[in-house]
C-alpha positions as CSV (number, residue, x, y, z in Angstrom):
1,X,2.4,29.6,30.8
2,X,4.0,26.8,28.8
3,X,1.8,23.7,28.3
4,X,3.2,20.1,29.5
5,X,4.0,17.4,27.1
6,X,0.9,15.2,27.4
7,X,-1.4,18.6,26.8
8,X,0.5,18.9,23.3
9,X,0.1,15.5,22.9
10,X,-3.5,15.2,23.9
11,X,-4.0,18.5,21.9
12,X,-2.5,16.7,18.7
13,X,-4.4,13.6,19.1
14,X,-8.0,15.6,19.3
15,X,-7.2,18.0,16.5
16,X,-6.4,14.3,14.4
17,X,-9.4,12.8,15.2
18,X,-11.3,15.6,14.4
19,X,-9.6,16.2,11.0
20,X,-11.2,12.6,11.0
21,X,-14.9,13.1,12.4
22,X,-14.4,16.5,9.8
23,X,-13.9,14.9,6.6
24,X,-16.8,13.0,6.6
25,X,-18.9,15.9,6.5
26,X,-20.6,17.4,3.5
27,X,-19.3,21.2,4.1
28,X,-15.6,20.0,4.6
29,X,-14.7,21.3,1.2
30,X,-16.0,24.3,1.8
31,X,-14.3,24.7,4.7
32,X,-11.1,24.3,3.0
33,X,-11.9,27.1,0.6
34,X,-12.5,29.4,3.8
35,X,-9.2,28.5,4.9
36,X,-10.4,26.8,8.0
37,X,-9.1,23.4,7.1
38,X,-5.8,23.7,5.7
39,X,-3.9,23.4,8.8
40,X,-2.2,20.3,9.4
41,X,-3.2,18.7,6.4
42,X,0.2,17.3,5.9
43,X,0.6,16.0,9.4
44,X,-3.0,14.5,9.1
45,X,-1.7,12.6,5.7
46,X,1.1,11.3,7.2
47,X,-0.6,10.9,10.9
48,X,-3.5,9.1,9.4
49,X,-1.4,6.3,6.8
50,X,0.6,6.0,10.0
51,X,-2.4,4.5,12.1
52,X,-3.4,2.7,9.0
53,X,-0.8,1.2,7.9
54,X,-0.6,-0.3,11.7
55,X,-4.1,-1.5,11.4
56,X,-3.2,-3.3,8.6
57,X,0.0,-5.0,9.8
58,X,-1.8,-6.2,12.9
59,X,-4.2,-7.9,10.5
60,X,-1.3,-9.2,8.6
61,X,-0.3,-11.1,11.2
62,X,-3.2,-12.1,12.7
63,X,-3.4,-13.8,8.8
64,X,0.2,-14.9,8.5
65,X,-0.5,-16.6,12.1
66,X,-2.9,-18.6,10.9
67,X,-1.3,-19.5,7.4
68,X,1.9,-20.1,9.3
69,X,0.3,-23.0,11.9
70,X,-1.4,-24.6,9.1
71,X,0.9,-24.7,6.6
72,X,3.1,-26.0,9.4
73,X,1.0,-28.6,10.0
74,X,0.6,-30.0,6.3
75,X,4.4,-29.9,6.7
76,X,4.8,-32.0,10.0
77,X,2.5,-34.5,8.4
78,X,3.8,-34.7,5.4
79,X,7.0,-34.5,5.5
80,X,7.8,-35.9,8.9
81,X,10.2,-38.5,8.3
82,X,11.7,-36.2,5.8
83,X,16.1,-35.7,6.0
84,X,18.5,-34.3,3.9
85,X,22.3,-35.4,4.5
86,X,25.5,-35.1,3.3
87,X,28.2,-37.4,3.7
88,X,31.6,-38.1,1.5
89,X,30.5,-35.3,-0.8
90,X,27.3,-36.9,-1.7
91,X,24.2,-35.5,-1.2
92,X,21.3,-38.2,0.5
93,X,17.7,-37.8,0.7
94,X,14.5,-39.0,2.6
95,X,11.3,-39.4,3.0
96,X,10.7,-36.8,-0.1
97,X,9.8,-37.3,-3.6
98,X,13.2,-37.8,-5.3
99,X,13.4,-37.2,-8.5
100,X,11.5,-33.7,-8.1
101,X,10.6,-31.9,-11.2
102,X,8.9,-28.4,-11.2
103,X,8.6,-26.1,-14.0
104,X,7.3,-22.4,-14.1
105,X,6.4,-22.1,-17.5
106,X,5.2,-18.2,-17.5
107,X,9.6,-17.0,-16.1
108,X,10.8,-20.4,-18.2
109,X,12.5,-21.4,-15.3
110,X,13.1,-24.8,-13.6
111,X,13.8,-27.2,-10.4
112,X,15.0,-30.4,-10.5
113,X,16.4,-32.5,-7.4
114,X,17.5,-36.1,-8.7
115,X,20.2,-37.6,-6.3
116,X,18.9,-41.3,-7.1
117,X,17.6,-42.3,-9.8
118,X,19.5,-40.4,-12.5
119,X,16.1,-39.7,-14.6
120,X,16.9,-36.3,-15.6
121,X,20.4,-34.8,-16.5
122,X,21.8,-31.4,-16.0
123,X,21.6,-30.6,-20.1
124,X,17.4,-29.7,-19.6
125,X,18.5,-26.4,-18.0
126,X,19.3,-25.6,-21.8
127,X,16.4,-25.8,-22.9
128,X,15.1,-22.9,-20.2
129,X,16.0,-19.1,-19.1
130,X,17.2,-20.3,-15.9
131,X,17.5,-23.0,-13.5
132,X,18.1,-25.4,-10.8
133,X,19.5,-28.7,-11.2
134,X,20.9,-30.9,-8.0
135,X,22.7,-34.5,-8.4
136,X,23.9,-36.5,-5.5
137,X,27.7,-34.9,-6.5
138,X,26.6,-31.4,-7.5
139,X,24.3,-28.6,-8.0
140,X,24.3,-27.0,-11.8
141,X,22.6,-23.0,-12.1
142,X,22.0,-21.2,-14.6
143,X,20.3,-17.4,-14.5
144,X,19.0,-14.9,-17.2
145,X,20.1,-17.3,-20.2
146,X,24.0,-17.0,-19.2
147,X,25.8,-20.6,-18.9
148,X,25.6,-23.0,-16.7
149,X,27.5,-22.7,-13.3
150,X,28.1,-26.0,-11.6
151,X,29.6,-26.9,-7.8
152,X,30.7,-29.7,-6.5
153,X,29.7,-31.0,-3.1
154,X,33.1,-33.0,-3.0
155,X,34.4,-30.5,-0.2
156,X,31.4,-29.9,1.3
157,X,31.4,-30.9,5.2
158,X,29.6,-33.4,6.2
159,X,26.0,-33.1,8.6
160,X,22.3,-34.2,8.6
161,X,19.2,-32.3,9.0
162,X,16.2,-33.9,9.5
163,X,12.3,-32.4,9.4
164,X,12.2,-32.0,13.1
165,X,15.3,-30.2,13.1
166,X,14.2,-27.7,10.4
167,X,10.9,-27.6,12.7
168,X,13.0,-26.9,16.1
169,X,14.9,-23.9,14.1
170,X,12.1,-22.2,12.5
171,X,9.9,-22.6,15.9
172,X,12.9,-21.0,18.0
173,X,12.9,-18.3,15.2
174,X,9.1,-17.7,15.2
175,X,8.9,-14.3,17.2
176,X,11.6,-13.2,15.0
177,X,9.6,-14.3,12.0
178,X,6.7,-12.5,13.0
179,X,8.2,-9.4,14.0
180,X,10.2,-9.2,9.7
181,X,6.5,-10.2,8.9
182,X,5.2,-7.4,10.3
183,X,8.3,-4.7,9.6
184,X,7.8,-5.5,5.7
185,X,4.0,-5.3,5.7
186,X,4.4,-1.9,7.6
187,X,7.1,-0.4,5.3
188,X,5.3,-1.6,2.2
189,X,1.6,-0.4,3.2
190,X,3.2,3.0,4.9
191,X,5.3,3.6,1.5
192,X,2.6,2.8,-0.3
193,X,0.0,4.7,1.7
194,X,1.6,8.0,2.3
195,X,4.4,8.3,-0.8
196,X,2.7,6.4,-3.8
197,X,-0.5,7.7,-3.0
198,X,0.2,11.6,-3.4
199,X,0.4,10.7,-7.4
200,X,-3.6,9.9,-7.1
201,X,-4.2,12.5,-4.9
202,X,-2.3,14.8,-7.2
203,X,-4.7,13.1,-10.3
204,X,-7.9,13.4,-7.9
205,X,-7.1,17.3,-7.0
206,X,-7.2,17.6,-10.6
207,X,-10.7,16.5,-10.8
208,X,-11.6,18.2,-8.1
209,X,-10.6,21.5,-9.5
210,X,-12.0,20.7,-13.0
211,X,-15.7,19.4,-11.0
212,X,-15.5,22.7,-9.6
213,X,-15.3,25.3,-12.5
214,X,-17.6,23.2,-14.4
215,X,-20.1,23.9,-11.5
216,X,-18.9,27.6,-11.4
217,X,-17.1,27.6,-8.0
218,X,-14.7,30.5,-8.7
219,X,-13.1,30.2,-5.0
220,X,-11.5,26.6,-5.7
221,X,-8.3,26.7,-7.1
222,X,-5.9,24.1,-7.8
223,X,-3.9,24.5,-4.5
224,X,-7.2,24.1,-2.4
225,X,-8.6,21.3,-4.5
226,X,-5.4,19.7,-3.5
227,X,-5.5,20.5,0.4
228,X,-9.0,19.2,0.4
229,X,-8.6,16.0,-1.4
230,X,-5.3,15.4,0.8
231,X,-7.4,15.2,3.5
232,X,-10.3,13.6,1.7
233,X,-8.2,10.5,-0.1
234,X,-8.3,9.2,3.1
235,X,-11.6,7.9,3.1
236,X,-10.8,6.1,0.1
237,X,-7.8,4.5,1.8
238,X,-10.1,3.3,4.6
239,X,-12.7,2.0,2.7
240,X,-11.0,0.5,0.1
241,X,-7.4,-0.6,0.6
242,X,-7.9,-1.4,4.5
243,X,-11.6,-2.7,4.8
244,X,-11.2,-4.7,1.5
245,X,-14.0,-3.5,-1.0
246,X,-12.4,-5.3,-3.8
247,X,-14.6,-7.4,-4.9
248,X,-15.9,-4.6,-6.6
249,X,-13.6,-4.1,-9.1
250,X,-10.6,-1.5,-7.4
251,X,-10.5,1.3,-10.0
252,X,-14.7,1.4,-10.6
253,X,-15.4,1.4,-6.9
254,X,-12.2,4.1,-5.7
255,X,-13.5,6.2,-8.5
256,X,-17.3,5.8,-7.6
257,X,-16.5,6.5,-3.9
258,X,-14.2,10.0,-4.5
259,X,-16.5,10.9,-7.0
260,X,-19.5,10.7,-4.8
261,X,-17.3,12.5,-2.0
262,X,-16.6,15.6,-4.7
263,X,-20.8,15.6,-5.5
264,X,-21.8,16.1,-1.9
265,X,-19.2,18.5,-1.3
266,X,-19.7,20.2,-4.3
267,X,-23.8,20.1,-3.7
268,X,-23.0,21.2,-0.3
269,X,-20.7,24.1,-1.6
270,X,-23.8,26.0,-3.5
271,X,-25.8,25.5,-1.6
272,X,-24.2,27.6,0.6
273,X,-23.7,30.2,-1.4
274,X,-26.9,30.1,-2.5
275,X,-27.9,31.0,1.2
276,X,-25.1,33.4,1.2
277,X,-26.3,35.2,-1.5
278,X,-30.0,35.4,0.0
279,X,-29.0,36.7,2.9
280,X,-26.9,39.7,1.3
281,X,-30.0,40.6,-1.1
């Protein structure tokens, strides 16, 4: 008798959320080295960053929602009466600081916006890496040290944008704002989370497996050191990357945590055998 889709999916839930209740326990390392553990350790991996990573892109945006209004707000009050306009190939501003000038010293970059008062001319983007430099007639670039590129707004079309009209567009854009929000926080922390992480759990196995022959447990190879702490890196991953422990510092607190994990474990592990070996004498 064949079982119905939701059984299987019911079945693959459970068997998840045990994998989850499982690793938390003390013996789950020994488990692994009886071979009772090992199945579905990749789908857990992947199953697991999965729900994470969505648990930390709803919290993304519940942040970036919050960001957004307020740094909306500044804008609306600051920059209210704030337009941009061209007109006979001239560029014409309002209601903003005009000359701006804004300099990132670390990338030796620049930004300059002077359609008025003629303070600053395009030569200073010599003196940097790269650059931004608009006039009222045109806008000068220069990238990565090469020349300077200029344009002229001379054919340029004519129109006028004011705050409010930047404010209509990005409001009648905001569910599509939110949802590229949330797709690149839930690539980034999924990539992250599942691919990039398999290098640490590669370097954690290894401890694992050295841990246990310094303690004399023959049975854990490298193989089953890795199977366990695929399963057991996740703990680390909730702890740490999604519940934010990082005012401790990140490296002295993930390795205090998995090294803790291995002790108990390992504790756990002879003590077992200790009983095992009791019981056969």
């Amino acid at each position: 008798m064949q079982m119905s889709q939701g059984s299987r999916e019911g079945g693959f839930f459970k068997s998840m959320l045990n994998r989850l209740r499982d690793i938390f326990k003390p013996n789950f390392v020994a488990e692994v080295i009886a071979g009772n553990k090992t199945k579905n350790s990749w789908k857990f991996w992947f199953f697991s960053n999965l729900i994470l990573a969505g648990i930390f892109t709803v919290v993304a945006i519940f942040a970036f929602h919050f960001i957004f209004k307020k740094g909306m707000h500044i804008a609306s009050e600051k920059y209210s009466s704030a337009a941009i306009e061209m007109k006979d190939g001239k560029l014409i501003t309002s209601g903003i600081d005009d000359p701006i000038f804004s300099e990132n010293k670390k990338d030796n970059t620049v930004f300059v916006l002077d359609t008025k008062e003629g303070k600053y001319a395009p030569a200073i983007l010599d003196a940097y890496n790269g650059g931004v430099f608009i006039s009222a007639e045109k806008i000068y670039s220069k990238e990565n040290r090469i020349a300077v590129k200029e344009s002229s707004f001379a054919k340029s079309q004519d129109f006028k944008y004011s705050f409010k009209d930047v404010e209509k567009i990005i409001y009648a854009h905001t569910l599509a704002i939110y949802l590229a929000v949330g797709l690149i926080v839930f690539v980034s922390v999924y990539f992250y989370f599942s691919i990039i992480s398999l290098l640490f759990v590669l370097w954690w196995a290894a401890i694992l497996w050295i841990i246990g022959l310094l303690a004399g447990v023959k049975e854990l190879n490298f193989g089953k050191a890795f199977l366990a702490v695929l399963n057991l890196y996740i703990i680390k991953l909730i702890i740490v990357d999604c519940f934010g422990l990082l005012h401790f510092s990140f490296m002295f607190f993930s390795t205090l945590l998995m090294l803790a994990v291995f002790a108990v474990n390992i504790y756990k592990l002879k003590q077992l055998e200790k009983e095992n070996a009791q019981v056969i004498s």
